[in-house]
GUBA-147838 format. One record per residue (C-alpha): x, y, z; residue in three letters. Coordinates in steps of 0.02 Angstrom, whole numbers, plus 50000, padded with zeros to 5 digits. Each point is the difference from the previous one (the first is absolute). Layout:
// residues N
XYZALA...
//
This chain:
// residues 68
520015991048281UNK499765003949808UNK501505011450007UNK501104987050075UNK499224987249862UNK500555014649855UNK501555001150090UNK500824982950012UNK499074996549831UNK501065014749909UNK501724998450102UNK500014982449944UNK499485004849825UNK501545013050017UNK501184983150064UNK499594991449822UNK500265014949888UNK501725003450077UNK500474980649998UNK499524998349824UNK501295015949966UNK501194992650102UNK500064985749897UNK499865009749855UNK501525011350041UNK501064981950049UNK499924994149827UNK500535015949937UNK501675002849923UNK501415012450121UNK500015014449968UNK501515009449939UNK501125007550121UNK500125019750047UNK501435009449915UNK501055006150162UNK499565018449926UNK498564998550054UNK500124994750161UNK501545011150033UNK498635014849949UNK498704993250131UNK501414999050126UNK500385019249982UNK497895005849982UNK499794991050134UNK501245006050126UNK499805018049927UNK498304999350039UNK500324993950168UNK501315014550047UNK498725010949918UNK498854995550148UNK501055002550140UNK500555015149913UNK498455006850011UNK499404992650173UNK501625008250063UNK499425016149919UNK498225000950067UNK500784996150182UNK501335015649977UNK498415008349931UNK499014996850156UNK501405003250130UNK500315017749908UNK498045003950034UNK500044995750158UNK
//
């Protein structure tokens, strides 16, 4: 029962620290915008790296077949 007590006692604990951010980060000026650089490079990372890992899925599959 003490560990269900520490529980509910730190998860609500947990609720207040993130509403007091929360409230913090409303009255908070907006933030700038992204330059479209930027975003244009995450674009291409991010597809590279996915090709990157069907590249090499597709190459440990050829890999196995060729053992076989």
């Amino acid at each position: 029962m003490s560990k269900l007590a520490s529980t509910v006692y730190l998860s609500l604990i947990s609720f207040v620290a993130f509403a007091a951010a929360m409230d913090d980060a409303a009255n908070a000026p907006p933030a700038e915008g992204v330059s479209v650089l930027i975003v244009w490079l995450f674009l291409i990372g991010f597809i590279a790296m996915i090709v990157g890992f069907l590249g090499y899925m597709w190459w440990v599959e050829k890999k196995k077949k060729a053992q076989r």
